[in-house]
Steps between C-alpha positions, in 0.01 A plus 500: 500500500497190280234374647310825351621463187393160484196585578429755228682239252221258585222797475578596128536120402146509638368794305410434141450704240110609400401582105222715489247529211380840489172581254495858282258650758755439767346208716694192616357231285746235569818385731772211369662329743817214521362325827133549567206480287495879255186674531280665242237798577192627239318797533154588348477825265483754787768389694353237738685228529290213413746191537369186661304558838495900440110611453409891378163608618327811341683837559813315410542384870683134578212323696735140546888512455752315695375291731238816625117599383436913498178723554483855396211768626331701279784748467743241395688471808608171655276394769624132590748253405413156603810236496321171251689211710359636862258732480640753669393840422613848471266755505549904449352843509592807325460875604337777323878572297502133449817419699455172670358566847486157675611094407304276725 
């Protein structure tokens, strides 16, 4: 039993508290932290987020965000995802309703 307790004593020492900078449309725009680096997001006038490394293509779709490139059809669906430090690539088709019919 002490051994648990222990335990869960050193897990909340661990755990730090997280202040979180919310903007008047409701999107995370920031994060303070005591023992890490904090963290700021932007976003563009529609929404997108346009912070450092996110790209918005036309049809407000996110074309590079994250460590990933995006394609869209002409319908606005997803059709790949390719990962920017391999190359590997995602690619998808959509059904007639739109629901996402195969990830190859």
């Amino acid at each position: 039993m002490q051994c648990i307790l222990e335990g869960a004593e050193a897990m909340s020492k661990k755990m730090e508290s997280v202040a979180h900078k919310i903007s008047r449309t409701s999107q995370l725009v920031g994060a303070t932290h005591r023992s890490q680096s904090n963290e700021t997001y932007g976003f563009d006038a529609n929404g997108n987020q346009n912070t450092t490394g996110f790209t918005t293509g036309t049809n407000n779709q996110t074309t590079a965000g994250l460590g990933f490139t995006y394609t869209f059809d002409d319908e606005g669906n997803r059709a790949s995802k390719t990962e920017t430090a391999t190359g590997k690539v995602e690619e998808y088709t959509w059904d007639y309703r739109r629901a996402n019919a195969s990830k190859f």
